[in-house]
N, C-alpha and C positions, 0 to 999 in steps of 0.2 A: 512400159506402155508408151511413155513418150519420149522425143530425142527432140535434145537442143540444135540449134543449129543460129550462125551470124552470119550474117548477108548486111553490109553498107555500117557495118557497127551498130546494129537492129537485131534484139532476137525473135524469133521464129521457132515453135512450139509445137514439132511435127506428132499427129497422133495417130493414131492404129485404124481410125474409122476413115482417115485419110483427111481431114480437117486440117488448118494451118493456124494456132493463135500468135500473132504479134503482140509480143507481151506489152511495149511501150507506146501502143495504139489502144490497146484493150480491144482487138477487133478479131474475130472468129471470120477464117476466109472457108468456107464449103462451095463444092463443083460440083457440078453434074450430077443431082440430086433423082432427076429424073422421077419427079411424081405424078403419079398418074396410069405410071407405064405398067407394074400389076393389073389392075382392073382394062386396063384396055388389053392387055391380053387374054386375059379371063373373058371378055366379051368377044374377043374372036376367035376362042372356043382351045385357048392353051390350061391345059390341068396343072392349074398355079394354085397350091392351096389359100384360101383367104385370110389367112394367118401371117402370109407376105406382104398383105399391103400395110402390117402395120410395123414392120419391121421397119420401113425407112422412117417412123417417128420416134422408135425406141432409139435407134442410133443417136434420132437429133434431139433427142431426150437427156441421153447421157452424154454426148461432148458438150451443150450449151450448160450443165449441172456439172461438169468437172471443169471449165475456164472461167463461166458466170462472166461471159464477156458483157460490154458495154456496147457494143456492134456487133451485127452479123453480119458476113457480107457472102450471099449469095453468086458464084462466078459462074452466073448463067445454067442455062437448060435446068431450072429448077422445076417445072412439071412438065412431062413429057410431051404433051401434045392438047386437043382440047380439054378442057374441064371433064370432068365423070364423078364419081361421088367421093373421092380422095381428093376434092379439091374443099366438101365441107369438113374432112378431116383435118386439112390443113389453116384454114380458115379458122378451126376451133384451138390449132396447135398456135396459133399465133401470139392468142390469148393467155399463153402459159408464159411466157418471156417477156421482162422487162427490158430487152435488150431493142433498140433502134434496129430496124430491119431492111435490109439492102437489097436489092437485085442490078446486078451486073448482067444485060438482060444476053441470051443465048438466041442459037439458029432453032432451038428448041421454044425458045417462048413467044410462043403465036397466041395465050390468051390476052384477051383488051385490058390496056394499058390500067383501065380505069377499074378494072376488076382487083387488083395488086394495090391500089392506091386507097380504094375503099377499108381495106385491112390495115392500115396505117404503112404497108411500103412500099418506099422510095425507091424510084428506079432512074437506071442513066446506062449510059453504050460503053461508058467504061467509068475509071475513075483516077484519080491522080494523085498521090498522098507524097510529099516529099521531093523522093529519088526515086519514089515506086509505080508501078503502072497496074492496074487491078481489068485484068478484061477476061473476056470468055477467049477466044481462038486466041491464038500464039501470036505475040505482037513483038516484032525483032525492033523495034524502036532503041536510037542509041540514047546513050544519057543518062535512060531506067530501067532500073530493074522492075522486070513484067513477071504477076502472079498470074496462071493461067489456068485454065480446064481444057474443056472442048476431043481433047483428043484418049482420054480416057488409058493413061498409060499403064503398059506392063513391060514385064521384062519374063524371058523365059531361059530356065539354068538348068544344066545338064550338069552331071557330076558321074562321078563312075560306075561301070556295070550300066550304060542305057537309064539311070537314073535320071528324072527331068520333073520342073518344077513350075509352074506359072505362078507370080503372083502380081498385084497389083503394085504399084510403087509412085512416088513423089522424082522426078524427075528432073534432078537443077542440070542445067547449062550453064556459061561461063555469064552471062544476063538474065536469066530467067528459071522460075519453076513450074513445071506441069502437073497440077495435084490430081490423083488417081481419081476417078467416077465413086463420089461418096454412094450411092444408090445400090442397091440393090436390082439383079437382072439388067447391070447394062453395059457389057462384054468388056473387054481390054484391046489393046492395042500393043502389040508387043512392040518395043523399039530396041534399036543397039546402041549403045553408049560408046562414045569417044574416048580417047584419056583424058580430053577438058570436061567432060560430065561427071556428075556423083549421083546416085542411084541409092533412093532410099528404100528399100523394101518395106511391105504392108505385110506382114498375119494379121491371126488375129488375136495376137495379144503383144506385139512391140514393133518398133520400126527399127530398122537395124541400116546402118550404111555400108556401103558399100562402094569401089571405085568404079569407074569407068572402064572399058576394056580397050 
């Protein structure tokens, strides 16, 4: 289900729903959650069963009950766009975790600051822990290593007979990682990997690595 992974002499705890635990932070890093984006589809008239909008809390259900981390940190675009009635789902989902709750805020989060803060969290444009740099869009800054979202990575694999495969993936560069669109309904990005990349692949039931090409 899960795969270790050392970056800076720091482990890093890659899981299937595409989540990041740093184990010696105790801090749960989630991307691109995109809540919200169900039911505004469903309002402009896309046959999304309503069984979907609960799917992205059952996810956030089970990785915060299998790390029981002591943070969570939010890497932006955690609701997709204004408020809709997934935001009183979230509001009551808040209340279920004893864990300190983050936003690393996204191009996606346009609801009022003071709306997040009333629910007990903490927001900021990025964040700085160590060697490490926590933001939403891809930050080439030298010095640290940057955890990122925003681009929603995939990779796509061919294998023999016209065989071909899309999946979602964790994306390190020789500075950085790209963690796949934890959310449900919110597409990929297929990229091509270097020889300096490693390429973790998502199912959905293990992360599996893989090299660079």
């Amino acid at each position: 289900m899960t795969l270790d992974i050392n970056i800076h002499k720091e482990i890093f705890t890659l899981h299937q729903s595409g989540a990041v635990f740093w184990k010696q932070q105790n801090i749960l890093m989630i991307s691109d959650v995109h809540l919200g984006k169900v039911a505004h589809f469903r309002k402009h008239g896309f046959a999304i069963p309503t069984e979907a909008v609960f799917e992205n809390f059952h996810r956030l259900n089970q990785v915060v009950h299998f790390f029981n981390p002591k943070t969570i940190v939010f890497l932006g675009d955690l609701f997709h766009s204004k408020i809709n009635k997934e935001w009183d789902l979230f509001a009551e989902w808040t209340t279920t975790t004893t864990a300190t709750i983050i936003l690393v805020e996204g191009n996606h989060d346009i609801i009022a600051k003071h709306k997040f803060i009333d629910l007990g969290i903490q927001i900021f444009r990025e964040m700085a822990i160590d060697d490490f740099l926590l933001t939403h869009h891809p930050d080439g800054r030298e010095a640290v290593f940057n955890f990122c979202g925003h681009i929603h990575p995939g990779i796509y694999l061919r294998g023999i007979g016209r065989q071909s495969l899309r999946l979602p993936c964790f994306f390190q560069r020789p500075n950085q990682m790209i963690l796949p669109a934890f959310g449900e309904f919110t597409g990929k990005y297929y990229l091509t990997p270097t020889p300096e990349d490693r390429v973790y692949l998502v199912t959905k039931d293990e992360v599996i690595s893989v090299s660079g090409s």
